[in-house]
C-alpha positions in Angstrom: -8.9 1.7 -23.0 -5.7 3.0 -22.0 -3.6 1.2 -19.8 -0.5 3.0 -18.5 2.5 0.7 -16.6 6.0 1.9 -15.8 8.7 0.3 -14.1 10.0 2.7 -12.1 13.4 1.9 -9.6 13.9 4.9 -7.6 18.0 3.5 -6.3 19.8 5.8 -4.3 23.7 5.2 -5.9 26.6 6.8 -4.7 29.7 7.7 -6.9 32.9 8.8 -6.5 34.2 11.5 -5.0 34.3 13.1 -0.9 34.1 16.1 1.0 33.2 17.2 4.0 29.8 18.7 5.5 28.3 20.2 8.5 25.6 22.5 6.7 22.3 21.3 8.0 20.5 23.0 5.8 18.0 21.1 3.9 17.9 22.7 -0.2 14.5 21.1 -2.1 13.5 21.2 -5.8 10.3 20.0 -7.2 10.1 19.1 -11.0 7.4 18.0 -12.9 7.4 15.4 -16.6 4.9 14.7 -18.7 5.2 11.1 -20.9 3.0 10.4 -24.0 2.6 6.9 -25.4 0.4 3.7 -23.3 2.2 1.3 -20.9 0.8 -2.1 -20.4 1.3 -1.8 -16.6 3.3 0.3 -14.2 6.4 -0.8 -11.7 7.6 1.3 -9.2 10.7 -0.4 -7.6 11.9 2.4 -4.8 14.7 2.3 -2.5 14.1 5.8 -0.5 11.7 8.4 -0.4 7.5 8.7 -0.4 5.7 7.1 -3.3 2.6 8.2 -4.9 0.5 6.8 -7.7 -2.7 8.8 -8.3 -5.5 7.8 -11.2 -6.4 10.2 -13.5 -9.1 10.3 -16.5 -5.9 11.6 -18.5 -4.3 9.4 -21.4 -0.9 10.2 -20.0 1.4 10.2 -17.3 3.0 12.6 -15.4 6.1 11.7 -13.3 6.5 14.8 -10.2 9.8 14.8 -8.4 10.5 16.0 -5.1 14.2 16.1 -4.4 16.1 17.0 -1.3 19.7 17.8 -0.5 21.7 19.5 2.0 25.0 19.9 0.2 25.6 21.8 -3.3 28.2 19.2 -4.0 25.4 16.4 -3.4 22.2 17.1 -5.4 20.5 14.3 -6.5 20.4 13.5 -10.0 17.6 11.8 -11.8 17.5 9.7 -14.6 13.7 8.6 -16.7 14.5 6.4 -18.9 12.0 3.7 -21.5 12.6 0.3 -22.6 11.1 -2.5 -23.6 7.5 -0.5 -22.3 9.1 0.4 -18.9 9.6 3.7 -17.5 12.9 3.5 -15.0 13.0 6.0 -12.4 16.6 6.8 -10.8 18.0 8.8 -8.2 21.5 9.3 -7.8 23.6 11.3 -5.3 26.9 12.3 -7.1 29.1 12.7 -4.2 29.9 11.1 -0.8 29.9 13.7 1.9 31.1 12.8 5.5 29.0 15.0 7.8 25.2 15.9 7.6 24.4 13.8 4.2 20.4 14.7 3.0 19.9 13.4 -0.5 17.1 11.7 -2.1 13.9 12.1 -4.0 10.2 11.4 -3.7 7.8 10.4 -6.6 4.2 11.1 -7.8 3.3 9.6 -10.8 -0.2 9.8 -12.1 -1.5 7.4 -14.7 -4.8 6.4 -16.1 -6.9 4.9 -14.1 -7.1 1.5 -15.3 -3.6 1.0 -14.8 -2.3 -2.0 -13.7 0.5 -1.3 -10.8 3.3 -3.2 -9.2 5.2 -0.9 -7.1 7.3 -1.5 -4.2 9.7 1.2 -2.2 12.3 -0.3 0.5 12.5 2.7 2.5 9.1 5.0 2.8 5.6 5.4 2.7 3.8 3.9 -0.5 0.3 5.9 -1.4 -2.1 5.0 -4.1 -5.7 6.3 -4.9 -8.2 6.0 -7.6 -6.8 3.6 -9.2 -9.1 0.6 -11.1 -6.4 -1.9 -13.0 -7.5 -5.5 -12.4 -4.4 -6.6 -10.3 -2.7 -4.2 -7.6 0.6 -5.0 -5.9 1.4 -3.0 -3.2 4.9 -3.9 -0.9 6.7 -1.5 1.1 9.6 -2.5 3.4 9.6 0.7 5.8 6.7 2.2 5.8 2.8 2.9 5.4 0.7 1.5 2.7 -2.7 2.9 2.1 -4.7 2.2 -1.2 -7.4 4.5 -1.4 -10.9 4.6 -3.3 -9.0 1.4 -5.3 -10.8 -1.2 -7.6 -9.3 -4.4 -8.4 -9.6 -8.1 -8.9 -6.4 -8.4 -7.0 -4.9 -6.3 -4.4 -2.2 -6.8 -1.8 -0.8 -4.6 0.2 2.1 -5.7 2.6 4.3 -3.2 4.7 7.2 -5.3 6.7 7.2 -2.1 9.3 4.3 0.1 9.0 0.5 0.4 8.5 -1.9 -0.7 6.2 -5.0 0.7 4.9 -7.2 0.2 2.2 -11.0 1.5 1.4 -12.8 0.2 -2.6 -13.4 -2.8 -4.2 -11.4 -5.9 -4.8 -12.6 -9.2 -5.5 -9.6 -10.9 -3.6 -7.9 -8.7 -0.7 -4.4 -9.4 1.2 -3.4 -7.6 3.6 -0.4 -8.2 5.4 2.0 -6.1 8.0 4.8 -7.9 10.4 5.1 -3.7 12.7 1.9 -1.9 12.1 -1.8 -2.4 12.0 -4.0 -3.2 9.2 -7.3 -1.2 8.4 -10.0 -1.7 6.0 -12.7 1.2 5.7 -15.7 0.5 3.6 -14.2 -2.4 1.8 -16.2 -4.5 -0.3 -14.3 -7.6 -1.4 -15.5 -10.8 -1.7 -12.4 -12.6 -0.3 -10.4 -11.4 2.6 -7.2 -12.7 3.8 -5.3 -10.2 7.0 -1.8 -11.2 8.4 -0.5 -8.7 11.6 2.7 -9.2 13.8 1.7 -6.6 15.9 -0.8 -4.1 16.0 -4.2 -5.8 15.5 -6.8 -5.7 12.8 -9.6 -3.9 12.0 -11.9 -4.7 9.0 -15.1 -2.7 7.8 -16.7 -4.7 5.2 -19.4 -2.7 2.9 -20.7 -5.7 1.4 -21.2 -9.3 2.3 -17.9 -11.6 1.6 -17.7 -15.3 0.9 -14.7 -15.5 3.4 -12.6 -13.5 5.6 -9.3 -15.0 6.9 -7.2 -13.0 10.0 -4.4 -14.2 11.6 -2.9 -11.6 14.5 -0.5 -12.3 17.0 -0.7 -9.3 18.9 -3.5 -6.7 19.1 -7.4 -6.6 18.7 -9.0 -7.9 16.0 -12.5 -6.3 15.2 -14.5 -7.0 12.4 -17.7 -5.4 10.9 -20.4 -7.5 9.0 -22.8 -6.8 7.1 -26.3 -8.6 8.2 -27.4 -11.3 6.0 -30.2 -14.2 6.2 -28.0 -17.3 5.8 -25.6 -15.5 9.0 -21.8 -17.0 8.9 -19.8 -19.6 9.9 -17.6 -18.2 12.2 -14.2 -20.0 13.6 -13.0 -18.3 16.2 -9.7 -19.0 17.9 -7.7 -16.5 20.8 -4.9 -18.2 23.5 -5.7 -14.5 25.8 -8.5 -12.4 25.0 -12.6 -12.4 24.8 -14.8 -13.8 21.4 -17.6 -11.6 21.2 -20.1 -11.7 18.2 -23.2 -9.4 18.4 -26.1 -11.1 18.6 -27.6 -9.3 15.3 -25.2 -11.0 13.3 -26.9 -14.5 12.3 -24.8 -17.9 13.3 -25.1 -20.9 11.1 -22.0 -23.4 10.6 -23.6 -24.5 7.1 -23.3 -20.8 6.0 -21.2 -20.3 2.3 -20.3 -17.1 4.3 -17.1 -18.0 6.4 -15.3 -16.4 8.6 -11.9 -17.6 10.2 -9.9 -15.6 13.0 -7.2 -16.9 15.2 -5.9 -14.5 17.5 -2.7 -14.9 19.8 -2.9 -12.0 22.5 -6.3 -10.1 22.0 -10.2 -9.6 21.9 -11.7 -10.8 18.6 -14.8 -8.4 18.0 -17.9 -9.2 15.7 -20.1 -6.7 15.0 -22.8 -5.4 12.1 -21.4 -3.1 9.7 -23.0 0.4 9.6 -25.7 0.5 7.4 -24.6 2.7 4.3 
């Protein structure tokens, strides 16, 4: 089975050299590489610009790069470079221009499928889909982070400002975000953990878990449950806002079906998952 991994930094340097700029003009380039050989798992450390890692039933992996500039004295360079089974990724401006300054890169990189993935960007939306490698990490500082059609034994996805959504399968799901709500569409997992700041917290489970652990401090939380005869032990916890759980869903405090939320500021919701 191949497994792909690269460890990608996408850094933004800077090097020496000045001039000065008022073209606001926007120039963009899109170029496309294709690697041969098998990675054991793929790293994506970003500083700027979008981020996409797609599965693919290919053996290889294709690296796309979307660059932007605004000055001919200030297109971005990149480097791809392999060591030690990593791929590096790097984006460098070559001049420092006082004025309008636009200069940076976006990545997609598709990989095999069963890739396990590590990938983080500091600045910009992080997107992955199809993707089934047993452990997924998923961190971005500014920005979304939505995992799509995944399947994992591990996922996390954390966004320190910004949104997160997932929809697959994980055995063990965290989902955390300080700025931004977290979503969960269709997921089936059979351990849930949510974190919010701000923004609240909606989960649809697909299929029944063993726990489910939210923590919001501001925002609605709603969950969706699947019915099930032994019902679940709910804990529920909010200092300004209504507990409501639907009547359908079964109630029994010796249940191996937990389900823990404490809520701050908000309305914790219960209610059965749409029949698939």
């Amino acid at each position: 089975m191949a497994v792909a991994t690269v460890a990608a930094a996408l850094a933004a340097a800077v090097t020496g050299g000045c001039s000065v700029s008022f073209n606001t003009k926007t120039h963009r380039e899109t170029r496309s590489h294709t690697l041969t050989g098998t990675f054991p798992e793929l790293r994506v450390h970003g500083d700027s610009g979008r981020l996409e890692v797609v599965g693919t039933d290919s053996p290889r992996v294709k690296v796309v790069e979307y660059l932007s500039w605004s000055n001919p004295n200030n297109k971005p360079r990149t480097v791809r470079a392999v060591r030690d089974g990593t791929l590096t990724l790097e984006t460098k401006c070559s001049r420092t221009v006082i004025g309008y300054n636009a200069c940076g890169a976006g990545y997609r990189v598709e990989v095999p499928r069963s890739t396990t993935v590590d990938l983080r960007t500091d600045s910009g939306s992080l997107r992955v889909d199809g993707l089934t490698g047993s452990v997924m990490k998923l961190h971005s500082d500014s920005g979304s982070v939505n995992a799509e059609n995944v399947r994992a034994d591990s996922l996390s996805a954390t966004a320190n400002s910004g949104k997160v959504k997932v929809s697959g399968r994980a055995d063990s799901a965290e989902l955390r975000s300080d700025s931004g709500a977290i979503e969960a569409d269709g997921l089936q997992a059979k351990r849930v953990t949510a974190r919010a700041n701000s923004g609240g917290v909606r989960l649809h489970l697909a299929s029944v878990p063993d726990s489910v652990d939210i923590d919001n401090d501001s925002g609605s939380v709603k969950v969706l449950l699947p019915t099930v005869d032994k019902g679940y032990a709910f804990i529920l916890r909010t200092d300004s806002g209504a507990r409501n759980i639907s009547p359908a869903l079964r109630q029994d405090s010796s249940s191996p079906h937990r389900v823990r939320i404490s809520n701050d500021s908000g309305a914790i919701n219960i209610s059965p998952a749409p029949e698939a």
